[in-house]
C-alpha positions in Angstrom: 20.3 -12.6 80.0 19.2 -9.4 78.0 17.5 -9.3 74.5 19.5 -5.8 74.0 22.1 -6.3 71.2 24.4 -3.7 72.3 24.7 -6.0 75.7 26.5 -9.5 76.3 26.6 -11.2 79.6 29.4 -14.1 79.6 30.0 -14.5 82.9 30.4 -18.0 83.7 31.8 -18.6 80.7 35.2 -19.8 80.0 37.8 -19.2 76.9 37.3 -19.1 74.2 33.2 -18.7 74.7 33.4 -15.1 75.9 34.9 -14.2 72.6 33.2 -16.2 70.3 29.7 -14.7 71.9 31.2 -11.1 71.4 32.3 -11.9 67.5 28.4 -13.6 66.7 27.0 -10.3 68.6 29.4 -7.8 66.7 27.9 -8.8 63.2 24.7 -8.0 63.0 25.2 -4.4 64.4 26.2 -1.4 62.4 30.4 -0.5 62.2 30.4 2.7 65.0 28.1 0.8 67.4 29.0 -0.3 70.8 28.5 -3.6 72.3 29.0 -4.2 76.4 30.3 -7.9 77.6 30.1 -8.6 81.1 32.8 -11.9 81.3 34.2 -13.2 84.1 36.7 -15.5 82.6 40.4 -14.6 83.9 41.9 -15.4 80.4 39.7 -12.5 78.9 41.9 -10.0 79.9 43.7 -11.3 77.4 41.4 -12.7 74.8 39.4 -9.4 74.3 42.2 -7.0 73.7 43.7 -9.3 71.3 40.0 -10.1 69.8 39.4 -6.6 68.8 42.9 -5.9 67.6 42.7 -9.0 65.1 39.3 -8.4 64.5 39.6 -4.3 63.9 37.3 -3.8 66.5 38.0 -1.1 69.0 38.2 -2.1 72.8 36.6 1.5 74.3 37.0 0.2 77.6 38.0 -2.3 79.9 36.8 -2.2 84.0 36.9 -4.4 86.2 33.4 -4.7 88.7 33.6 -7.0 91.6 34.3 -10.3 90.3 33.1 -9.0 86.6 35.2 -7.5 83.9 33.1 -5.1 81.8 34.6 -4.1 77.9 33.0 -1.9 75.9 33.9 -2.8 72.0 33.1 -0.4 69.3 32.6 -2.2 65.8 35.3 -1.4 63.1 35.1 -2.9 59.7 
């Protein structure tokens, strides 16, 4: 695991961890900046769209690596 903020690994986590991780790591950062999460969970595909649309939270991008998704969220409010 990383000490950079802009950087989340949840991989081997499962629903609803992923998300709740990403929301605790979105609030201390500035609205504009970015924050990578690196999640393996199947049901983030879902979670993390929905996360950032609820949350007004911009989802930059979503890959998948391997076995690894990889979303890029850009802080809104």
């Amino acid at each position: 695991m990383t000490d950079d903020p802009h950087m989340l690994d949840a991989t081997g986590l499962l629903c609803p961890l992923p998300v709740l991780k990403a929301r605790k790591r979105l609030q201390p950062l500035a609205v504009g900046d970015t924050l990578t999460v690196q999640a393996d969970d199947p049901a983030a595909v879902i979670d993390m769209p929905h996360f950032c649309a609820e949350a007004g939270h911009e989802l930059v991008s979503a890959n998948v690596d391997g076995a690894v998704q990889v979303y890029v969220i850009r802080k809104g409010r």
